[in-house]
TIKOL-826730 format. One record per residue (C-alpha): z, x, y. Coordinates in nm, 2 decimals. Example, Ala and Ser with C-alpha at 12.3 -4.5 7.8 and 13.67 -1.06 7.14 Angstrom:
// TIKOL-826730
[[0.78 1.23 -0.45]]
[[0.71 1.37 -0.11]]
***
This chain:
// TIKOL-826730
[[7.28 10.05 10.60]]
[[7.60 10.21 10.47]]
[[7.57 10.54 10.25]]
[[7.79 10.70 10.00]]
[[7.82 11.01 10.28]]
[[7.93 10.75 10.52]]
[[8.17 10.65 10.35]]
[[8.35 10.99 10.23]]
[[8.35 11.10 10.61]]
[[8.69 11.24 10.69]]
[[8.82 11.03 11.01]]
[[9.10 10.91 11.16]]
[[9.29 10.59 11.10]]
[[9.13 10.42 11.41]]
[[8.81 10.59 11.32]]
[[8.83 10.46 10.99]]
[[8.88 10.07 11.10]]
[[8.64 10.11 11.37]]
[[8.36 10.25 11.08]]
[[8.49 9.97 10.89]]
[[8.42 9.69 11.19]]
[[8.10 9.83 11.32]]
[[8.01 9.81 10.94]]
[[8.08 9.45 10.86]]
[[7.94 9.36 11.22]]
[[7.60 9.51 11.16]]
[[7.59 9.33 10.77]]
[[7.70 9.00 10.96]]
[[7.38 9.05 11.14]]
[[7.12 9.14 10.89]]
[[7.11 8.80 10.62]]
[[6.96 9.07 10.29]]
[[7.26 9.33 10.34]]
[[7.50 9.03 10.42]]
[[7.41 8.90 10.10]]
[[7.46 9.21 9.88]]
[[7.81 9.25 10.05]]
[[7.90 8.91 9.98]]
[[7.75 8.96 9.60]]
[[7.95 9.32 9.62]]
[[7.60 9.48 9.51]]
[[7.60 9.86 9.48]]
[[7.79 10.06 9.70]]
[[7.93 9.73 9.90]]
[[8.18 9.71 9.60]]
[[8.38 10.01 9.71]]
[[8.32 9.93 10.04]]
[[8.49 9.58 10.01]]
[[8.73 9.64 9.75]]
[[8.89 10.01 9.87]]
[[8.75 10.07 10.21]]
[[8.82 9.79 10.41]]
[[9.18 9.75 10.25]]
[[9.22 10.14 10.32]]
[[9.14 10.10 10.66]]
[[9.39 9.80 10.71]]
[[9.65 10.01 10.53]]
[[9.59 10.37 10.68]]
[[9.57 10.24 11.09]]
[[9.98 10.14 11.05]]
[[10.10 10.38 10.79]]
[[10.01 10.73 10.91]]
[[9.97 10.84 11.27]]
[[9.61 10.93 11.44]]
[[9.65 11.30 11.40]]
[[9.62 11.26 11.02]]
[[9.32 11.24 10.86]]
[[9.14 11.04 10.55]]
[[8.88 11.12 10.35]]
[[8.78 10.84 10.05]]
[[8.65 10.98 9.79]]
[[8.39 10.78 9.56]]
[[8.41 10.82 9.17]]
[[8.64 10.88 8.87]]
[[8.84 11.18 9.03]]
[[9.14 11.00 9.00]]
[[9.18 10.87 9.35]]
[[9.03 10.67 9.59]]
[[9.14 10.87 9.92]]
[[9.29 11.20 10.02]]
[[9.50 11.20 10.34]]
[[9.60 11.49 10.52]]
[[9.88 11.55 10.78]]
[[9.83 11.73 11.15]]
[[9.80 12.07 11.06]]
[[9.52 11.94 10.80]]
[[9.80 12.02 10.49]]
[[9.74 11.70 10.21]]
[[9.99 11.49 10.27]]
[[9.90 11.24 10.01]]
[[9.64 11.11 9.76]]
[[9.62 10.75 9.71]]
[[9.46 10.52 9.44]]
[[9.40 10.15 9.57]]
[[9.40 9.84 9.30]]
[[9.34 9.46 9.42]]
[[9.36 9.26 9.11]]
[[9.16 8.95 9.15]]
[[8.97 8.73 8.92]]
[[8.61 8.92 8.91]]
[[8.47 8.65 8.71]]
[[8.57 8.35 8.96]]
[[8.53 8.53 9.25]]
[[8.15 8.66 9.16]]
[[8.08 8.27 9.07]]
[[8.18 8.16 9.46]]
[[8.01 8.45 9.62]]
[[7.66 8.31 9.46]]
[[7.78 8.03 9.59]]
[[7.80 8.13 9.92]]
[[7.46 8.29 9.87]]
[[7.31 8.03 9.74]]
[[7.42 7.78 10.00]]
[[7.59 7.88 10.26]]
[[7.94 7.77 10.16]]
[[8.15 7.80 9.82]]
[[8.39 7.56 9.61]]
[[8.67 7.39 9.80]]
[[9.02 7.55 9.77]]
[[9.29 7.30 9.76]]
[[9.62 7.47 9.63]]
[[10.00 7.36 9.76]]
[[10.17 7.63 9.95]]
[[10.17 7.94 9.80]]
[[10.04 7.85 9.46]]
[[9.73 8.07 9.57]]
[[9.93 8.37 9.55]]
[[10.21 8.25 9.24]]
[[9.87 8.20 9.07]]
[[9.78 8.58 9.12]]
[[10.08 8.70 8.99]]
[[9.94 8.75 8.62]]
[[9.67 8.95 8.69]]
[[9.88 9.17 8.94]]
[[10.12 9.21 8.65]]
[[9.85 9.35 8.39]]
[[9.64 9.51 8.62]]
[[9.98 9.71 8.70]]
[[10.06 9.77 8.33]]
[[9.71 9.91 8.29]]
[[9.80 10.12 8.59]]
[[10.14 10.24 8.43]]
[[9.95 10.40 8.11]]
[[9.70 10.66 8.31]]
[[9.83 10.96 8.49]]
[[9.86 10.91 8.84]]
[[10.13 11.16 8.85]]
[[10.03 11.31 9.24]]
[[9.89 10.95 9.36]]
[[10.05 10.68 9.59]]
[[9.94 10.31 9.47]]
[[9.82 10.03 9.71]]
[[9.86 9.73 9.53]]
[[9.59 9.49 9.76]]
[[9.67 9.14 9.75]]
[[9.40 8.93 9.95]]
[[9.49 8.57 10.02]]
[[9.44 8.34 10.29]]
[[9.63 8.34 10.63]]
[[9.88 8.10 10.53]]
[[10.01 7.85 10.82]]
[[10.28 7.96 11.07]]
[[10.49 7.74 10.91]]
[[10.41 7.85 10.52]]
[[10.47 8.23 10.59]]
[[10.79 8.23 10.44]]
[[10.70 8.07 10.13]]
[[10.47 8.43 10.09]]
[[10.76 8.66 10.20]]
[[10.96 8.52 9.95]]
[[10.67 8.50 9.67]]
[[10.64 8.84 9.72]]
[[10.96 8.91 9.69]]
[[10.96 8.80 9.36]]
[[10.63 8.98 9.28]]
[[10.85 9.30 9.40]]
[[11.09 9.22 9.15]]
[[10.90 9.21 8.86]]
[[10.68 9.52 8.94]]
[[11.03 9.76 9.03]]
[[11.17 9.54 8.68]]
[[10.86 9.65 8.50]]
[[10.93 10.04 8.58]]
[[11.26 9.98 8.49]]
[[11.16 9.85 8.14]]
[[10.96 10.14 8.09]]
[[11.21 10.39 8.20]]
[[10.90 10.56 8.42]]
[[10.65 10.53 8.70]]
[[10.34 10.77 8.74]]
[[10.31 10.73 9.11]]
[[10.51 10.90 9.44]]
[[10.49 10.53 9.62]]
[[10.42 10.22 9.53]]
[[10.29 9.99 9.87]]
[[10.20 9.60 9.86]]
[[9.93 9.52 10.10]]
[[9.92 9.17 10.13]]
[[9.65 9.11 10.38]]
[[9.69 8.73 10.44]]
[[10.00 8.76 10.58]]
[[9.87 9.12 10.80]]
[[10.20 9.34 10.62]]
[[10.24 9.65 10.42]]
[[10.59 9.71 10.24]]
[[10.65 10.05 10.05]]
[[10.84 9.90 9.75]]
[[10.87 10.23 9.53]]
[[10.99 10.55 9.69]]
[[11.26 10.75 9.53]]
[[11.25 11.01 9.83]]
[[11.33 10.68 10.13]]
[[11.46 10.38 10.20]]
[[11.20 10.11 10.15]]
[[10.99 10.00 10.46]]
[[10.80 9.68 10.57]]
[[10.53 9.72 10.80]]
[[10.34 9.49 10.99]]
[[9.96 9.55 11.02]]
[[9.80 9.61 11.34]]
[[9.56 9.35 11.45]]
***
């Protein structure tokens, strides 16, 4: 259902969101390849852990002359963008720290019966609780060569309540804090940009840029 050359397809940021919609839409509708993405099996790893979050980060950041291209593998890069006169504008590594072991435990779950553990968490102890493995999954980051790369840092969490929101901004405030303290400390940073995707609350913010002012962005639906 969904190929590697699918995948590496150089589109648009609309076309990319729209190949990632009519994607999920036809897995939703076959129960076997619904499965595997739920289970992340093969190729449906990329696809949920890069793809989708590229797509929700490309369709507000860069306008629809540019173009994106994904690249699977160990290149050193997860995408190449390219501006309206098809010059590379930028290449960009994504990383969405999670916990892999708890999260593959739900998804057979799901599989398995339709529905997963209960999550009961106070107010923004869901994303508090994250901060951890952000923080070393950045660290590791810090130590390769990424020299030419811009890093997404993904954070997937729930859509918090209208009333909650701000409990997030401010958590990620923090989270900002301790990443920019963490260069800092090191006296470096191997990346152009450093962006926080946090796609609970639908908003990208460029949080590293020593060429601009940092940006927030809010995600188009």
């Amino acid at each position: 259902m969904i190929t590697k050359e699918d995948i590496e397809t150089e589109r648009t940021p609309k076309e990319l969101r729209q190949f990632v919609t009519t994607v999920k839409s036809k897995i939703e509708n076959c129960e076997q390849e619904r499965h595997r993405g739920i289970l992340k099996k093969g190729i449906y790893k990329v696809f949920v852990d890069e793809i989708i979050p590229l797509s929700l980060f490309c369709i507000k950041i860069y306008p629809d002359n540019y173009k994106i291209s994904p690249k699977l593998g160990n290149q050193g890069y997860d995408a190449i963008v390219k501006d309206e006169n098809g010059k590379i504008f930028e290449y960009l590594e994504l990383t969405a720290p999670h916990d892999g072991h708890k999260d593959a435990n739900e998804a057979k779950l799901v599989v398995e019966r339709g529905y997963g553990n209960p999550l009961v968490y106070s107010p923004g102890s869901d994303l508090k609780d994250m901060f951890s493995i952000i923080m070393d999954t950045f660290e590791k980051k810090l130590k390769k060569d990424y020299s030419k790369c811009s890093l997404v840092i993904v954070i997937d969490f729930y859509p918090p309540l209208e009333g909650e929101k701000t409990i997030y901004v401010q958590l990620l405030k923090e989270l900002k804090k301790k990443i920019l303290k963490k260069i800092f400390t090191v006296k470096k940073t191997n990346f152009n940009k450093i962006y926080l995707l946090a796609i609970g609350l639908e908003m990208v913010e460029k949080i590293y840029d020593n060429k601009s002012v940092n940006k927030r962005y809010i995600l188009k639906k």
